[in-house]
Phi, psi and omega in degrees: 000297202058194164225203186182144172266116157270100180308079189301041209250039120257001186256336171275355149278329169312287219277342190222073193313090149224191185275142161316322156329290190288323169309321186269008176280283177323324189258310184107359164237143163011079213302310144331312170276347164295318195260339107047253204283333199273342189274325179103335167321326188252162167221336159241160177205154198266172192294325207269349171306321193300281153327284182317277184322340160294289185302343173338286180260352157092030171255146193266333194223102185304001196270337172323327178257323162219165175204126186302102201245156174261167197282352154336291223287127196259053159351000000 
């Protein structure tokens, strides 16, 4: 089974509505690698995407941004 890490980027556009465009302006990453990620494509993203993307949008609590999923389990 195992697990796996998700990158939550369609819900954190969602959730704090703005454009994948616009996250990536605001965070300093890539717009190609947000869609990515948000796609399931990508499988790794380094610690400082991670930050930027926190400080961006001003979240405190990284699970907001990822989540340990088992590899069953489907986004």
């Amino acid at each position: 089974m195992g697990k796996r890490i998700v990158v939550k980027i369609a819900e954190l556009t969602k959730n704090h509505k703005i454009s994948m465009r616009e996250l990536s302006k605001l965070s300093d990453v890539r717009h190609a690698a947000l869609s990515e990620l948000a796609n399931g494509k990508r499988e790794s993203i380094s610690f400082s995407h991670i930050v930027k993307i926190a400080e961006a949008l001003k979240i405190e609590d990284i699970r907001e941004i990822i989540d340990l999923v088992d590899n069953k389990d489907k986004d």
